[in-house]
Structure formats: C-alpha cells, structure tokens
N, C-alpha and C positions, 0 to 999 in steps of 0.2 A: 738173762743173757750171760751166755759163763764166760764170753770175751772182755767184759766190763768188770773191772777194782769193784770188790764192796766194799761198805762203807768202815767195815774193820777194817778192812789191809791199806785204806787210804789213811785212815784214822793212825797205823800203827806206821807206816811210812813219816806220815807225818810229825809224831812224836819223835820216831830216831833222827829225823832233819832240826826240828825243833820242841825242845822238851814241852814246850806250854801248848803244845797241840796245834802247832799250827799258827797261832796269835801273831807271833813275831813276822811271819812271813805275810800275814793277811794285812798288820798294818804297815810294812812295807810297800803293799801292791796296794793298797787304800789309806794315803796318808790322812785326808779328812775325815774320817771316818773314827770316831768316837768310841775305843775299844777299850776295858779291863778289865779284868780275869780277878776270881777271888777264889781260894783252896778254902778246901774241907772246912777251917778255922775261920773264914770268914774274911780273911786278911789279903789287902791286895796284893797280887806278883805280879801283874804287868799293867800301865797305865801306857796307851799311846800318845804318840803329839797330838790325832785329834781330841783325843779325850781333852789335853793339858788345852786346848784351841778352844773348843766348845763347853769345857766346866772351869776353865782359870784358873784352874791346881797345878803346878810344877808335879813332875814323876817323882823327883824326891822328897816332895811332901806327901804324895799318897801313898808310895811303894812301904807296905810292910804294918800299915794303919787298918783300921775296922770300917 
C-alpha cells in the first residue's frame, strides 16, 4: 500500500525523535514493561524502570556493564 510508512521511514523517524530507536519513547508508553538495549560491544545503553522493577538492578548499576 504506497499510503502506509515503511518500516525504514518509521524506523528513521524514529531515530531522529530518539537516538536509541525508538526505546526511550516505547518505555515511556509501557512503563512495566521490561526493556534494554545493548550496542555492537555488547554493553548496556538503556535499561528501563521495568527492567530496574522486574530484574532488581538500578539503571545506574547496569548502564555501561556487559
């Protein structure tokens, strides 16, 4: 359907809104929901409150760890 975003121009929307793809804004709109993001190196860049709710780790103990 050529009136429907694909999945790049939402995907690239979504990074200019938010560098992490998107993440930031998902667990905004889903706080309980248990989200974190690891880069190429394996290293966490985003842990949410559900995450810190559901595994017991504060964001500043995981953010930047393996």
């Amino acid at each position: 359907m050529a009136d429907e975003p694909s999945n790049d121009l939402l995907r690239d929307w979504l990074q200019s809104v938010d560098p992490l793809g998107g993440f930031e804004l998902l667990t905004e709109l889903l706080p309980d929901a248990g989200v974190f993001v690891v880069n190429s190196e394996r290293h966490i860049i985003h842990w949410s409150q559900g995450a810190e709710k559901i595994l017991g780790f504060r964001r500043d103990e995981v953010v930047g760890e393996h």
